[in-house]
TIMARDO-343230 format. One line per field, with one value per residue: residue number from 1; residue in three letters; x, y, z of N, C-alpha, C, O, CB in turn; chain. Coordinates in Angstrom, 3 decimals. Glycine has a CB too. Layout:
<pts>
k: (NUM  ...)
r: (ALA  ...)
n_u: (X  ...)
n_v: (Y  ...)
n_w: (Z  ...)
ca_u: (X  ...)
ca_v: (Y  ...)
ca_w: (Z  ...)
c_u: (X  ...)
c_v: (Y  ...)
c_w: (Z  ...)
o_u: (X  ...)
o_v: (Y  ...)
o_w: (Z  ...)
cb_u: (X  ...)
cb_v: (Y  ...)
cb_w: (Z  ...)
c: (A  ...)
</pts>
This chain:
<pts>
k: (1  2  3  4  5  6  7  8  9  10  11  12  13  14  15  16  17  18  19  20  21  22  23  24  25  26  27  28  29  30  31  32  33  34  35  36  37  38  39  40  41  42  43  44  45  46  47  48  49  50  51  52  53  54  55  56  57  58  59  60  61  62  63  64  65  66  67  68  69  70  71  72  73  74  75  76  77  78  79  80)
r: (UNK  UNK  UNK  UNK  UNK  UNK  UNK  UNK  UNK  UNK  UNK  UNK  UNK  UNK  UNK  UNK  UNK  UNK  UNK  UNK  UNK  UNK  UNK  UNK  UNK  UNK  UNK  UNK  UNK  UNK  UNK  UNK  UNK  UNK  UNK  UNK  UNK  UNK  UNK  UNK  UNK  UNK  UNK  UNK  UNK  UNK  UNK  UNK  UNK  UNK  UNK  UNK  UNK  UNK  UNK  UNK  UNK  UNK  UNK  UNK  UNK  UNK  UNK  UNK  UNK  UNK  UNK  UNK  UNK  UNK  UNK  UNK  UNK  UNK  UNK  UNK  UNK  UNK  UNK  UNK)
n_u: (-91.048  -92.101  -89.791  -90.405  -91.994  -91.183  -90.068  -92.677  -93.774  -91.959  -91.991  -94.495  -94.793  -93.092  -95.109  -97.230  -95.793  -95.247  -98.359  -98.895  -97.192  -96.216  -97.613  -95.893  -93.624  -90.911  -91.854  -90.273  -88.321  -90.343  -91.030  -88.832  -88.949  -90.860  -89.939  -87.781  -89.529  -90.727  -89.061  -87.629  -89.845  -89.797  -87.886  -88.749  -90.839  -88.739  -87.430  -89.839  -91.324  -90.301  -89.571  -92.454  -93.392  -91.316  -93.075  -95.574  -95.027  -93.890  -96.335  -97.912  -96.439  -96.426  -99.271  -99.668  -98.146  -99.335  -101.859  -100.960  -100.759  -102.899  -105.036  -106.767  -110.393  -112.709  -115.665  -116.768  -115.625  -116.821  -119.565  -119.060)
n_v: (46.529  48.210  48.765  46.794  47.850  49.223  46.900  45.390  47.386  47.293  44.747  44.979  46.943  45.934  43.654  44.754  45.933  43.850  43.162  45.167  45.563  44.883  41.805  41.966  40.122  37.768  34.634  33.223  35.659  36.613  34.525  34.590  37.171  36.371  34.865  35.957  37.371  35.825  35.102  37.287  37.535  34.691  35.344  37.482  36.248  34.643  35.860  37.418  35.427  34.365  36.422  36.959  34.733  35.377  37.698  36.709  34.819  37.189  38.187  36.207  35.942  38.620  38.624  36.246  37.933  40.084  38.620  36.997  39.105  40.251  40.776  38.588  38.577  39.132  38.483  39.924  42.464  43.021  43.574  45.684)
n_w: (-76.726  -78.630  -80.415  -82.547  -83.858  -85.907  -87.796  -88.358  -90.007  -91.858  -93.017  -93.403  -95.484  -97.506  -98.512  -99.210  -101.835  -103.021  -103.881  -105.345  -107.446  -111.469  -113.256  -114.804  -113.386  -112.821  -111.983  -110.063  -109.204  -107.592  -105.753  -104.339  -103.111  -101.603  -99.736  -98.767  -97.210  -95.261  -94.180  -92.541  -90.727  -89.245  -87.940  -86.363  -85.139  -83.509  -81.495  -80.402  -79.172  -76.937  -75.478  -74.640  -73.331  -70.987  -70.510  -69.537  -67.077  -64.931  -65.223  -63.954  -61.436  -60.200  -59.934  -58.167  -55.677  -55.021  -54.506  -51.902  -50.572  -49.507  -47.063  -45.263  -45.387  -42.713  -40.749  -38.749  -39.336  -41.499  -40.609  -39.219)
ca_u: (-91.918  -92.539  -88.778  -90.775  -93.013  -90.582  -89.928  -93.190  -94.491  -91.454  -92.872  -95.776  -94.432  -92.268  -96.034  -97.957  -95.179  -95.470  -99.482  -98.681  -95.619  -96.686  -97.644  -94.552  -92.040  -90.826  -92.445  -88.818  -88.249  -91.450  -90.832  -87.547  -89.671  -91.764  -89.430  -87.565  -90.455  -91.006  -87.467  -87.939  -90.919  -89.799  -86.406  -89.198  -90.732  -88.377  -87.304  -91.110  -91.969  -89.105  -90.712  -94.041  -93.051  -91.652  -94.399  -96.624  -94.234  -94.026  -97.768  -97.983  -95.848  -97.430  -100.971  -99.159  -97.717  -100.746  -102.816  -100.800  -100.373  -104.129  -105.833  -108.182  -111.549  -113.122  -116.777  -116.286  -115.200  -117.935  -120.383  -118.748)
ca_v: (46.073  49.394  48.748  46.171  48.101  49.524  45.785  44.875  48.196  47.557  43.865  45.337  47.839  45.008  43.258  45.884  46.158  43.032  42.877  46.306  44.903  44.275  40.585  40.453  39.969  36.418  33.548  32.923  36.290  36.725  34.103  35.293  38.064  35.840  33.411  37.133  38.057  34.829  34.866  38.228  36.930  34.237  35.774  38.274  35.244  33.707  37.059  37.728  34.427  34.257  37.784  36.797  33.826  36.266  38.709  35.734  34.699  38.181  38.568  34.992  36.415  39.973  38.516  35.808  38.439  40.652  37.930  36.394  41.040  40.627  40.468  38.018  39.545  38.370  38.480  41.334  43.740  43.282  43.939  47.224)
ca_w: (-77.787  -79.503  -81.553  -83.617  -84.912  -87.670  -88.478  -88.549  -90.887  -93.249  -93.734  -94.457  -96.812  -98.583  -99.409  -100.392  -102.812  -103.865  -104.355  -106.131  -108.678  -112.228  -112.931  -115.791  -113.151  -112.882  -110.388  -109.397  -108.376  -106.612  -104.334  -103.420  -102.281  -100.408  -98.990  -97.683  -96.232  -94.992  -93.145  -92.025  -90.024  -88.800  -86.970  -85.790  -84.106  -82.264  -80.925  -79.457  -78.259  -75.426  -74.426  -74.742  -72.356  -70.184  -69.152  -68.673  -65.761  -64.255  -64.659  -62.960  -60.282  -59.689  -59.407  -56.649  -54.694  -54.818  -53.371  -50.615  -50.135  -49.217  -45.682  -45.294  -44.761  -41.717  -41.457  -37.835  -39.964  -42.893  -39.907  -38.667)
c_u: (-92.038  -91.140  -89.365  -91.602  -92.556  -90.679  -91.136  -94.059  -93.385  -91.804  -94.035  -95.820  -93.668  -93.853  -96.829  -97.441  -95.377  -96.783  -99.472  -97.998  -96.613  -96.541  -96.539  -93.779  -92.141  -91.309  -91.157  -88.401  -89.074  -91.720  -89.741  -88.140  -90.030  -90.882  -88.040  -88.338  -90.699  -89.734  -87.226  -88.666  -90.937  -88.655  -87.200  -89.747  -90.273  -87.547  -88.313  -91.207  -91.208  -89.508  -91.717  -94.375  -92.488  -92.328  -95.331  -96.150  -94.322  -95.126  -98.371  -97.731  -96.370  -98.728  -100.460  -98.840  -98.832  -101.941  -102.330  -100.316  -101.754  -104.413  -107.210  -109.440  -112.403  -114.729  -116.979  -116.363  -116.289  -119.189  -120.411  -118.153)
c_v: (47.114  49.125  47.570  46.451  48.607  48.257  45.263  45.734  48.195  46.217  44.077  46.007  46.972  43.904  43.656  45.843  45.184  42.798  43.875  46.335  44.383  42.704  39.995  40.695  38.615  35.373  33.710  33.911  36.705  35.890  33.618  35.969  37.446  35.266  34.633  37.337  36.862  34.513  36.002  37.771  36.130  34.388  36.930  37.303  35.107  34.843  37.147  36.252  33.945  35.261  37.483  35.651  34.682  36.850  37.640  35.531  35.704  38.523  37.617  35.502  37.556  39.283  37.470  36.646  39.412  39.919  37.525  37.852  41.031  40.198  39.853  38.968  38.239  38.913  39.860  42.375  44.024  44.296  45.405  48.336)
c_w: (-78.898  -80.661  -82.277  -84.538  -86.409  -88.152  -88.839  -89.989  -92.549  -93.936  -94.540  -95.439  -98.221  -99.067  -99.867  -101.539  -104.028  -104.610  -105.938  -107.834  -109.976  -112.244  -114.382  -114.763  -112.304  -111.738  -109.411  -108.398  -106.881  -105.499  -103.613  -102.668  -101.093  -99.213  -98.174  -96.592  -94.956  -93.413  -92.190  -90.704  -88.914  -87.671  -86.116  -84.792  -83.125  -81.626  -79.757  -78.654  -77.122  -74.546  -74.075  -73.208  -70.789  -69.184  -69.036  -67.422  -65.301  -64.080  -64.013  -61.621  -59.200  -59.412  -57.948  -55.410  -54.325  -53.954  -52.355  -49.946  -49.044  -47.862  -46.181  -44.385  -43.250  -41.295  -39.880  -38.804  -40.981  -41.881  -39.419  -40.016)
o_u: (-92.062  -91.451  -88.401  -91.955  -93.100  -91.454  -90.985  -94.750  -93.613  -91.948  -94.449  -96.685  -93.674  -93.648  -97.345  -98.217  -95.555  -96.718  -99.821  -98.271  -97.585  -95.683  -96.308  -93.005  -92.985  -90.958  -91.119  -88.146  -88.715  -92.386  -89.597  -88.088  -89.720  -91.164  -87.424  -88.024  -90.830  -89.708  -86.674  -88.009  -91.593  -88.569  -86.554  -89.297  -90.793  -86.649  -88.023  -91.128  -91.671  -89.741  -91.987  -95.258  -93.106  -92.379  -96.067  -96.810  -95.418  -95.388  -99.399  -98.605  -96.616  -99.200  -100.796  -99.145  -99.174  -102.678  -103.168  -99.600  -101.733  -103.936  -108.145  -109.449  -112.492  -114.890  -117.472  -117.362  -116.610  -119.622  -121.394  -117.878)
o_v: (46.737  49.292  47.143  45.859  48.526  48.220  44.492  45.128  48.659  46.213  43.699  45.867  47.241  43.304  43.189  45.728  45.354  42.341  43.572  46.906  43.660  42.161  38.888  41.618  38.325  35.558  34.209  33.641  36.961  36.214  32.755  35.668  37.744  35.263  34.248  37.453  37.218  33.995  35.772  37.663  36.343  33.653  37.429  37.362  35.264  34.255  37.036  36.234  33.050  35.186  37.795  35.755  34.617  36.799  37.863  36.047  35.547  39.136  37.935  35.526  37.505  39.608  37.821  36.259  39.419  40.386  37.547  37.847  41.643  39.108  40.189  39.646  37.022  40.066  40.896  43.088  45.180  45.392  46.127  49.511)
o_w: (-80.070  -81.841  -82.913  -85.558  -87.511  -89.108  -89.787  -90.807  -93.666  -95.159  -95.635  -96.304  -99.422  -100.123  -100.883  -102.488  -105.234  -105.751  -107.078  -108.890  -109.759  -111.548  -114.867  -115.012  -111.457  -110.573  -108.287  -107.225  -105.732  -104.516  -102.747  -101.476  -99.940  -98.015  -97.180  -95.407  -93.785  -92.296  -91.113  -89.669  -87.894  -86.687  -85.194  -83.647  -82.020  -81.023  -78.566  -77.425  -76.415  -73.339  -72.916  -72.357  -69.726  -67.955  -68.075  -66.520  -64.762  -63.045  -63.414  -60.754  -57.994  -58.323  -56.817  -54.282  -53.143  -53.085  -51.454  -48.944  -47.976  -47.547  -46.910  -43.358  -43.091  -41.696  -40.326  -38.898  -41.261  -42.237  -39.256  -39.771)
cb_u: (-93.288  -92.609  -87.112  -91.047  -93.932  -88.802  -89.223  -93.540  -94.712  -89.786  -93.246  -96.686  -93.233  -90.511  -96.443  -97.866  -94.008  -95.126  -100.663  -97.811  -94.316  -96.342  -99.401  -93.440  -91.196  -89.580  -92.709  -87.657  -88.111  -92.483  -91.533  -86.443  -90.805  -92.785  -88.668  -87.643  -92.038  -90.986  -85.876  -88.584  -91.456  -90.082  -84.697  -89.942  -90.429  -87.448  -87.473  -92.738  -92.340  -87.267  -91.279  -94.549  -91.848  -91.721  -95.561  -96.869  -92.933  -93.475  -98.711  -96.917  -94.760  -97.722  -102.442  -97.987  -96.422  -101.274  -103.483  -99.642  -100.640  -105.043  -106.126  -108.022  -113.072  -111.985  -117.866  -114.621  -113.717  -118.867  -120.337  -117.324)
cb_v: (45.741  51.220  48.559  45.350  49.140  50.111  44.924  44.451  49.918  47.947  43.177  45.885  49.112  43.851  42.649  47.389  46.265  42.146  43.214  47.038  42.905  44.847  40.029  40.711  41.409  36.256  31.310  32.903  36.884  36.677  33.307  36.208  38.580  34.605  31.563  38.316  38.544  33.978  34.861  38.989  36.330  33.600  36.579  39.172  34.533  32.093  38.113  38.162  33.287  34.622  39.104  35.886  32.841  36.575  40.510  34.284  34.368  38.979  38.957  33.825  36.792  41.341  37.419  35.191  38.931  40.799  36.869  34.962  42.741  40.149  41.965  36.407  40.096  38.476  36.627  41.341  43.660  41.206  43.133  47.061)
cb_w: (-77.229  -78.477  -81.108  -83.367  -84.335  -87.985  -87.843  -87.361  -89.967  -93.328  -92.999  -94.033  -96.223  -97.546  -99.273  -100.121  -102.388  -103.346  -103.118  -105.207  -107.816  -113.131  -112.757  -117.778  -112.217  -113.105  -110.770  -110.469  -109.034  -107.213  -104.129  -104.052  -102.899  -100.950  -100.548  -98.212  -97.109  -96.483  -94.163  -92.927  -90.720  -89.460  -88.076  -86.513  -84.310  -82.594  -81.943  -80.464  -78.979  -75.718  -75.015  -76.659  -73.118  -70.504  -69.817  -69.252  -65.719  -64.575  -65.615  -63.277  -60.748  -60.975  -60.966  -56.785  -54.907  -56.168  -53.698  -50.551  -52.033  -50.153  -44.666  -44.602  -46.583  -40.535  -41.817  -37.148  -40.652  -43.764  -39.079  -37.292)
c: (A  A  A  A  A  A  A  A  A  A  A  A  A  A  A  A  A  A  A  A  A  A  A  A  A  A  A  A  A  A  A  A  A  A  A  A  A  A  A  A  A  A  A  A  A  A  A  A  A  A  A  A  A  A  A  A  A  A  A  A  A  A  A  A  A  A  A  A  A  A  A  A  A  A  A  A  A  A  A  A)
</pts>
């Protein structure tokens, strides 16, 4: 996970830029910008959400095997 964080700080550096950008430069261009950023974004997407899908399953799994790991308590033992 940590290799997205460049991608996600140079998005953010590419709209700062833009809030930043004087307001003569052309609509047209400006949502080139966007419709970059926009594409950027969305290839960051569908990247994460196959991961994201992922560790849910393995943290599905680990908490399964963890509980059927466990000894049932039996009410003997609470007593002693």
């Amino acid at each position: 996970m940590d290799d997205y964080f460049p991608i996600v700080y140079e998005i953010e550096d590419k709209l700062n830029e833009i809030e930043s950008r004087d307001a003569k430069k052309s609509i047209a261009l400006l949502m080139n910008d966007v419709f970059d950023i926009r594409s950027d974004l969305l290839k960051l997407r569908k990247t994460i959400l196959p991961m994201r899908d992922l560790l849910y399953q393995l943290l599905i799994l680990n908490v399964y095997i963890y509980l059927r790991s466990r000894k049932p308590i039996s009410m003997t033992s609470m007593i002693t």
